[in-house]
N, C-alpha and C positions, 0 to 999 in steps of 0.2 A: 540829806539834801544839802546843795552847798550854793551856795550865793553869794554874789559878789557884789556888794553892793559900793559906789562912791559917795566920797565925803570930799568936805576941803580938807581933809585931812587922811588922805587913803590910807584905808584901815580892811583887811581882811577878816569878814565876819564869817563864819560857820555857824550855821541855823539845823538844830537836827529836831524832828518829833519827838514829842513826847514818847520816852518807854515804854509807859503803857499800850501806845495806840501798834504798837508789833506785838505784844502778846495777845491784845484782841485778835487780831489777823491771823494768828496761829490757832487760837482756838476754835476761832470760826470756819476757819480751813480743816482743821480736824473734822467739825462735824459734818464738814461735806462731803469729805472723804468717806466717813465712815456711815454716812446716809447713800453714796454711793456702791461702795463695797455691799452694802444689805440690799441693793435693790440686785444687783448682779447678784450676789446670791438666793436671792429669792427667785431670780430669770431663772437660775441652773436647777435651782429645786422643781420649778413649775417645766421646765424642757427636760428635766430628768422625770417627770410623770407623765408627761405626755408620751415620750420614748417607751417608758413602759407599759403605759395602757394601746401604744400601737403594736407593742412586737406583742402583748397577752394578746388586741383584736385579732393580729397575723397568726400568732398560733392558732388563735380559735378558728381561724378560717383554714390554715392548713388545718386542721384536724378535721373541719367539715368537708373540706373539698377532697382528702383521702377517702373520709367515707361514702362521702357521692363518687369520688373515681372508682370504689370498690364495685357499686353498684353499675355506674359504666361500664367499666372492665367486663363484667358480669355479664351483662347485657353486649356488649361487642363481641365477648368469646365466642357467644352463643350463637350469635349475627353472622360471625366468619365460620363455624364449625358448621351451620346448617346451608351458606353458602356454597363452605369445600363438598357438603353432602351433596350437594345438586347438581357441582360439575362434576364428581365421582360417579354420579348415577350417567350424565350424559356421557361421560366417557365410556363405561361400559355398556349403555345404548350403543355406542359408534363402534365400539372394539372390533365387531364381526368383518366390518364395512373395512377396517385397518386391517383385522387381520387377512382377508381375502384378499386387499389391495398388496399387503407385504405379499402374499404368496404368488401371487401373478409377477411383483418386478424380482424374486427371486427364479420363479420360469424362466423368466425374458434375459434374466442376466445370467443364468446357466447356457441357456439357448447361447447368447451370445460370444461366454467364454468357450465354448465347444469351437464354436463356428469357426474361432479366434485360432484355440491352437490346432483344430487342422488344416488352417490355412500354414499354419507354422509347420509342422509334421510333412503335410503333402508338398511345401517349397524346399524339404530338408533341409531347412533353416539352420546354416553353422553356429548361431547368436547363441551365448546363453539366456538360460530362462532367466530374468532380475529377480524373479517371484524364489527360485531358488540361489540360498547362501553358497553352496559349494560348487554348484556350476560358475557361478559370478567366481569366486576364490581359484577356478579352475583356469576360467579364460585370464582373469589378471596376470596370474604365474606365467600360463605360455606366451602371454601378447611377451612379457614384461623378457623373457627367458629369449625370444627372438629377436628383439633390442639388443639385447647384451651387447652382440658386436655389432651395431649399425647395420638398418635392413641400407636395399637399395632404395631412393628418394623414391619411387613406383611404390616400392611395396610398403615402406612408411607412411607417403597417402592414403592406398589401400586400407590399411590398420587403423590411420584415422579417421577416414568416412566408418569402417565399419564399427570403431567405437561409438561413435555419434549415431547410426542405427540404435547400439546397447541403451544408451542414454534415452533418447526417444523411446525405446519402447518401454525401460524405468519411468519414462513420466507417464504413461500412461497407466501404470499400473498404481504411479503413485496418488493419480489422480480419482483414479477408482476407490483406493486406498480412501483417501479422504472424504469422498461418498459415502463412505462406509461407517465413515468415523473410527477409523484403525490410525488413530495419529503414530504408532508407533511403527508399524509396516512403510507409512509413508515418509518418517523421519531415516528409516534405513534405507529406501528407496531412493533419498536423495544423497544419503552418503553413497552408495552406488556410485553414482554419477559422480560424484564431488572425486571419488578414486578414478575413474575409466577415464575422466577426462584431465587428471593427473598425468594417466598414464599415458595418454594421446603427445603431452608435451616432453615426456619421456621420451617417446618413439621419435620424433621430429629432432629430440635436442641430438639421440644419437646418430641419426641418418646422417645430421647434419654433420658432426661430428667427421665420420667416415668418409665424407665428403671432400671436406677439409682435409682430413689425411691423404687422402691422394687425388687431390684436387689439381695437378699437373697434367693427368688422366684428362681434363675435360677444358683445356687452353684450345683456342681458338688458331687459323693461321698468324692473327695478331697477337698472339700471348695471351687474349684476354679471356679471361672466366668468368662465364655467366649462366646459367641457368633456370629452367622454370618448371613447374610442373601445375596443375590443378586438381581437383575432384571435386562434387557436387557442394561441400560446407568449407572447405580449403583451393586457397589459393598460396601458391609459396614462388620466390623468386629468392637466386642470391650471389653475390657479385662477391668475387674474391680479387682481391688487389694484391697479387704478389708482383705488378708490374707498374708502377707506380707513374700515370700518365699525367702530366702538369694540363693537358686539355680535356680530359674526362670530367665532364660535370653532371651527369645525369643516368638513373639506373634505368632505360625503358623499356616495359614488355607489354608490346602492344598486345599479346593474345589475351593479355588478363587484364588491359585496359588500367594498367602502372605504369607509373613516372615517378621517380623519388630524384631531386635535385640535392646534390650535394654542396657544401661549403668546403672550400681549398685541403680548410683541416684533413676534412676525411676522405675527400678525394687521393690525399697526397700519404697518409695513415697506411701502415701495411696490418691491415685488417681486412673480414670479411662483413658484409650489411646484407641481412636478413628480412626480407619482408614477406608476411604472413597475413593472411586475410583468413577469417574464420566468421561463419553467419550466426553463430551463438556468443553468450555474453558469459563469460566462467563469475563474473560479481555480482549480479543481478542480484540476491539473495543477502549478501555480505555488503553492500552501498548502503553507508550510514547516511549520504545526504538524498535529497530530491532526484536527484539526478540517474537516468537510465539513458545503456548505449540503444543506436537504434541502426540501423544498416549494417550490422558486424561490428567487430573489432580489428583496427588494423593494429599489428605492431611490429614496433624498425628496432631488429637488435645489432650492435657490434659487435662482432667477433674476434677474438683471439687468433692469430692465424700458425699453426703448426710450420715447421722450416720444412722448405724445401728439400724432396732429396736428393741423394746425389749418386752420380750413375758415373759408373767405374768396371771398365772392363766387360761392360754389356753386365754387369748386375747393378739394380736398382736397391741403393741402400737409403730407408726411412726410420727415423729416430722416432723410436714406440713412447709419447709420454701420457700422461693423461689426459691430453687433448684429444688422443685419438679414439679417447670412447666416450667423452664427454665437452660440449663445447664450455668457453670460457668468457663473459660475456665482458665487454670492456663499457664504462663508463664516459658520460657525455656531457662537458668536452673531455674530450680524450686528454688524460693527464700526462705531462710533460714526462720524459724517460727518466725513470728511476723518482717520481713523484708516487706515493698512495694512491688506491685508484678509488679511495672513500675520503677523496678530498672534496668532493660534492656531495651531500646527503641523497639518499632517494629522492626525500621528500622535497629537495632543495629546486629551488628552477636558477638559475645562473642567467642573466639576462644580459651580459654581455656577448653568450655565445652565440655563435651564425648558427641561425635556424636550415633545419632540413625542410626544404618544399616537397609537398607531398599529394598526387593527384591521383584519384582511382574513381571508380564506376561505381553508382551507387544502384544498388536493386532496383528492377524496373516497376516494382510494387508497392516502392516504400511512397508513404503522404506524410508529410513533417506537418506537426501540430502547432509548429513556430518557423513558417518556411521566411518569415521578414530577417530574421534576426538566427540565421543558424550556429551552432555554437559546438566545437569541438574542446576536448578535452583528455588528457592522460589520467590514468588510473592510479595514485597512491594506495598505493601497499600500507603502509605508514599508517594512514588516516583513515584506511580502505573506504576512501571514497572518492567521487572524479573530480576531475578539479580543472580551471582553465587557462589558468596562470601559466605561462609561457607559451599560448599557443596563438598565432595572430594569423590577419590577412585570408579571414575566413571564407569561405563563398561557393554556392554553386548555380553551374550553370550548364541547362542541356542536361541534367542527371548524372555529373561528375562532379566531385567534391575537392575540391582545392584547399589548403592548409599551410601555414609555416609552423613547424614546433621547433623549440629549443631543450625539448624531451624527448628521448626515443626511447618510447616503450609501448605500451597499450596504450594506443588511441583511438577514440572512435567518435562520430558524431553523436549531440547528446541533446535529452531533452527532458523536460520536468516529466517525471512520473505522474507527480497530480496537474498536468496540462489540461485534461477532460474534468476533471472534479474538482466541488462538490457539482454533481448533473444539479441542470437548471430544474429539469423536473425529468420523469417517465411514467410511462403508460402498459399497458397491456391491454390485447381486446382479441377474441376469437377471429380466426377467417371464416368464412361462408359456414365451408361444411361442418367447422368443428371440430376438425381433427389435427389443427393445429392452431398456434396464435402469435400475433406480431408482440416484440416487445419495443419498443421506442425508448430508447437514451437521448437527450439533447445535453450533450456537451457543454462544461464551460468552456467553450471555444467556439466563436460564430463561424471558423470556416467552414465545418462540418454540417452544420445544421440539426438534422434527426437521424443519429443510430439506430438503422430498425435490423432488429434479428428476430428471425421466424422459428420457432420451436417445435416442431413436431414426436414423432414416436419413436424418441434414441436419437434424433440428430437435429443439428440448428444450423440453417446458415444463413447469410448476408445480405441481408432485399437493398439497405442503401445506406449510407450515402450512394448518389450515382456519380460517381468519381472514375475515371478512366483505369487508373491505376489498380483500381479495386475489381476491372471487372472479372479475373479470373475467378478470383475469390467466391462472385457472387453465383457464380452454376457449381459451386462443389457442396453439397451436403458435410457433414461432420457429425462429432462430441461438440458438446459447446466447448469446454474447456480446450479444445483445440482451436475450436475455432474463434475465444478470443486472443488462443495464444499466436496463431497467425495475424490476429488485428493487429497485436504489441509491434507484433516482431514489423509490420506496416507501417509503427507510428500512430495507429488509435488503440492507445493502453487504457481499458477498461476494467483491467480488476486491479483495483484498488486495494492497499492493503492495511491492514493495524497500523504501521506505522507511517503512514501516509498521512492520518487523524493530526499529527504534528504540524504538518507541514501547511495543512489548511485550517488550522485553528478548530477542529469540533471533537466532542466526545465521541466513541464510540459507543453504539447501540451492543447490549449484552448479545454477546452470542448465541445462548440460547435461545432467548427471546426473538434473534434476527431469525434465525434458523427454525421457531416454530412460525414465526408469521411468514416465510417465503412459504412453508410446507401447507399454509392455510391457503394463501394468496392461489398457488397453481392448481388447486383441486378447482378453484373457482373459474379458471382458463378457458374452459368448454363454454359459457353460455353468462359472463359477465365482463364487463369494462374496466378495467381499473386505472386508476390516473392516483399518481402521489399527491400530497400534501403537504402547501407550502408549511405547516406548522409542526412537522414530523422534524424540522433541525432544532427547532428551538425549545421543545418539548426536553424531557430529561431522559437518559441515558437505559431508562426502565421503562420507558413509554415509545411506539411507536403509532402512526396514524399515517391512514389511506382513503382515497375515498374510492366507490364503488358504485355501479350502475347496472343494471340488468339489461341485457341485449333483447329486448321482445323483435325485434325485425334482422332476419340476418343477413337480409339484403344492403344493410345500414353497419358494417362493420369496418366502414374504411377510417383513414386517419383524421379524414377532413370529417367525419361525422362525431369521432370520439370528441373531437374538439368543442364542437358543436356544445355536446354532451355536457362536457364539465364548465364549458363557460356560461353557458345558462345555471348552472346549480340548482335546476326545477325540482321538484318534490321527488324523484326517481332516482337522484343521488344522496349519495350516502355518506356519512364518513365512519370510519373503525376505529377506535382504539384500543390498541393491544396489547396488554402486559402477560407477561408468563403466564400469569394463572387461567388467564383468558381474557376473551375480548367482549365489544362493546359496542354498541353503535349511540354516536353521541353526537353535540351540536357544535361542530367544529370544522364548520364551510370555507375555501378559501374567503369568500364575500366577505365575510367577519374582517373588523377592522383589529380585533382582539379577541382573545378567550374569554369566556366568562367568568366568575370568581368563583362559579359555583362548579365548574369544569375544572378547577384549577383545583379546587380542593378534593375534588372525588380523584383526580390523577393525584393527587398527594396520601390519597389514604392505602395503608398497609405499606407504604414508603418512609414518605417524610412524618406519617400522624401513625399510629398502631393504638388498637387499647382504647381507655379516654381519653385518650388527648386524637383517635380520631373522629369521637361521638361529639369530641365540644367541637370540633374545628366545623364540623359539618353544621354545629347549633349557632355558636358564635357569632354575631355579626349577620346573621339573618332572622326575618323577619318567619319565618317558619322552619324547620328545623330541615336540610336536606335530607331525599331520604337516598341510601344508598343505592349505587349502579350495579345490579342484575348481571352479573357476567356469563359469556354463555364459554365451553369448554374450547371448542375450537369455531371457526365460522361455519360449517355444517350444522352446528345445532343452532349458530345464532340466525340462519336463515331461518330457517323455518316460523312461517307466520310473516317472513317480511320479503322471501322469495315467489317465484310462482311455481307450479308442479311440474310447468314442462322444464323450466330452469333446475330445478333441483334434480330431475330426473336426468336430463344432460349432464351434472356432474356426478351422480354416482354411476352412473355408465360410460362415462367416460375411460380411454383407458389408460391406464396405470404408469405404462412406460413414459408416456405423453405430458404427465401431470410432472413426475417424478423428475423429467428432464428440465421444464420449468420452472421445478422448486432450484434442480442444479443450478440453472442460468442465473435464476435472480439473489440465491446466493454468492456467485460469483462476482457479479454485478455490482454486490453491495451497497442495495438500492435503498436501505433505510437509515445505514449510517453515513452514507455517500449523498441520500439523496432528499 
């Protein structure tokens, strides 16, 4: 301590405590410390006992709650094994009822393939069979052996309608193929097609080829070369500029209802331009994004153009190079002389260069799913998928399509694949007599309104929308798988695919599972209502639900009655729920503001809970212990007791082909993971 104290005689004094009173303070400080140190470790001794009397309680509990799981276990094996006993007894109750139903649509489908190939036999049908490897490896070789040296543009069309025949009747067979469940027949079936329609560009590239070689052959009184030809899937035109006119701006062929506007560049370019129309899409399959062609594919190539020859003494001399059996396609903007002609990537758009305008007819059948906002785009090879980057100035009008691209290659107009999905809901409900039934799709898309298709015995086709464009459509019978492939090919694309699931954010329903509840669903077609369920998307990926009504009046089978139906939700409807193993009729009404907990946990057992851990989840948390849900094997055994006699008797006599078409459509449909 220091102080300063004044005097009359300033004097600096230094005042310190006594010594003693610091080693008091030290000792008294020790014993704090070391009263503190003992209470801290007495904390750790007393938290170190505690620790160990809870992890010995926790053992003791695991070890009781093992041996109560054993007991569980024990008790749940037993529960599930006398369950599987019950749906294995229903199922061979039912077998007969299957197997009589298989041997009728094997009848109907021998019947049918007879019918098939002597329609083929008695037209002496030149096609080969797709169904056989060496006939298909037969016509490839000679299509491929008559190319060699470029047919005439006639006979090259001809070649490509009648591959496009090959192809058509491949999908038909692939489509059967997949009825079948022959994934492997139908994976060759489309490599078929993926080669013939190879070879279609083959034949084209060398006509053209030929063409080009003595394309002097086909000059005008003007110098100028032009030509066209069509066939029922092909349209081809193509301008050869060996006379380089500073006024030529435009390629037009009114008989095919083309206009391609040139820019100076290539007006002025001693090149040939190609334009192709084709009513099939060779990517559909191979398109990584959302995007599908809809009205054809148009596409504008540059060509390479072979020299002129030269004629001397009345003989015509031409210089044989490889152009003349194969064309040589030049790149856009056409590269400066003696520039690399991969100074543009494929995948690259260059958007300095002057776009090609480009005007054509669009099918008088197509309905756009997006007709506000139409959207063109070129096919990337690169990224194989479409893309719309370079292309502007879109529009149509009067059912011609208008275009600028700064691309010339496959273009075609385009539209989202999932434009229709996920469906807001559908339906099913008999007609009158029964012998067939309406299915109702509603679209995510309000222009459409309700897709209804009619399902009969072997064929479905199109009650409505009533859309102008649609009405040929709607007097033709069909396969469904035709006839939703005529919808696509119109702009209402309804079968949705696996990878589609991306694009609209939901899981997919297991395929089995999809595929035994479509096969339940259509047996039910003859003499019940079916309407989806809003809680079948938000359910798990092993669970679907529907709800269900019985048609006691069948005077009372229109749309506006089924509506009726399910929006009261009176005691006559139903809901299902379906897992592989079988199904269920549970309390899971749209009216519900939510599922119950007790609903939630019976869809969680043999899933998410197995064993004990699915006898406590059922105990847990409730005031009585649930008791588990009765599964019945297929919905033929779950009816019974909740059906009536005449209703059950309409579907097992119902017949086979009728049902079986049904199951096709609404698996096509993909009406529980779509809907």
């Amino acid at each position: 301590l220091n102080l300063n104290i004044e005097s009359p005689n300033p004097k600096l004094y230094y005042l310190n405590p006594p010594s003693c009173t610091n080693e008091q303070g030290k000792k008294g400080g020790n014993k704090k410390k070391e009263a503190m140190e003992a209470e801290m470790r007495a904390a750790e001794e007393e938290a170190a006992r505690l620790e160990e009397e809870r992890l010995k309680v926790e053992a003791e509990e695991r070890i009781k709650r093992a041996e109560e799981d054993k007991g569980l276990l024990k008790e749940e094996t037993a529960r599930v094994a006398a369950a599987d006993e019950a749906l294995a007894t229903q199922a061979a109750e039912f077998a007969p009822f299957h197997a009589n139903r298989q041997k009728l649509l094997d009848a109907f489908g021998a019947k049918e393939k007879a019918a098939y190939d002597w329609g083929r036999i008695s037209a002496c049908c030149p096609r080969p069979d797709p169904q056989h490897d060496k006939e298909m490896s037969g016509y490839e070789r000679g299509v491929l052996a008559q190319a060699t040296t470029g047919q005439l543009l006639g006979d090259a069309l001809n070649t490509a309608q009648n591959n496009e025949l090959v192809t058509a009747e491949a999908e038909l067979y692939r489509h059967r193929a997949l009825a079948e469940g022959n994934a492997e027949a139908a994976d060759q079936l489309r490599g078929y097609q993926a080669r013939i329609r190879a070879l279609t560009e083959t034949v084209l590239d060398r006509s053209t080829a030929r063409i080009l070689h003595t394309a002097d052959k086909y000059q005008n009184d003007k110098g100028e070369i032009q030509l066209h030809d069509a066939r029922a899937d092909f349209k081809y035109a193509l301008w050869v500029n060996h006379v380089k006119n500073p006024r030529f701006k435009q390629i037009e062929v009114p008989e095919l209802h083309i206009v391609a506007e040139l820019p100076k560049s290539v007006a002025l370019a001693t090149i040939a331009v190609r334009l192709t129309h084709r009513t099939y899409c060779n990517f559909h399959y191979r398109c990584r994004n959302e995007l599908m062609s809809v009205g054809g594919v148009f596409c504008v190539d540059l060509l390479t153009l072979p020299a002129l020859p030269k004629v001397a003494k009345g003989w015509t001399l031409r210089t044989v190079t490889p152009l003349a059996h194969d064309v040589s396609r030049v790149p856009y903007p056409i590269p400066a002389a003696g520039a690399p002609r991969d100074q543009v990537a494929a995948s690259e758009v260059d958007p300095d260069a002057p776009p090609v305008r480009v005007t054509y007819r669009l099918p008088l059948d197509l309905v756009l799913a997006e007709p506000a906002r139409p959207r063109v785009g070129w096919w990337d090879e690169e990224a194989a998928a479409w893309t719309t980057e370079g292309v502007t100035d879109v529009r149509i009008e009067d059912g011609t399509l208008t275009y600028a691209s700064v691309k010339l290659t496959h273009l075609a107009l385009l539209q989202s694949r999932v434009a229709m999905v996920t469906y807001r809901k559908w339906s099913m409900r008999p007609t009158s007599p029964g012998e067939s039934c309406i299915i109702s799709i509603t679209p995510n898309n309000a222009r459409f309104g309700n897709v209804e298709l009619e399902a009969g015995d072997g064929w479905c086709r199109l009650v409505g929308p009533n859309i102008p464009e649609l009405n040929a459509l709607r007097q033709k019978k069909m396969s469904s798988w035709a006839l939703l492939n005529r919808l696509s090919a119109c702009g209402i694309h309804l079968m949705p695919e696996d990878r589609d699931c991306f694009f609209v954010e939901i899981d997919k329903k297991e395929a089995n599972l999809e595929a035994a509840f479509c096969k339940d669903l259509a047996l039910l077609a003859p003499a019940f209502m079916v309407a989806s369920s809003k809680w079948n998307k938000d359910i798990s990926k092993d669970d679907c639900m529907v709800r269900f009504a019985e048609v006691t009046d069948f005077d009372r089978t229109l749309a506006v009655d089924l509506d009726k139906v399910f929006a009261r939700e009176h005691d006559a409807v139903k809901v299902i729920l379906r897992k592989l193993k079988g199904c269920v009729i549970v309390n899971a009404k749209d009216g519900l503001e939510t599922l119950s907990p007790e609903l939630k946990v019976h869809m969680a057992d043999g899933r998410d809970n197995v064993g004990a851990a699915a006898v406590r989840s059922r105990r847990d948390g409730f005031d009585v212990s649930l008791e588990p849900l009765q599964y019945s094997q297929t919905t033929l055994s779950l009816l019974r007791g909740v059906a009536s006699e005449r209703a059950l008797q309409r579907v097992h006599s119902a017949s086979a082909p009728f049902t079986e078409n049904v199951k096709n459509l609404l698996l096509l449909l993909r009406v529980f993971t779509f809907g």
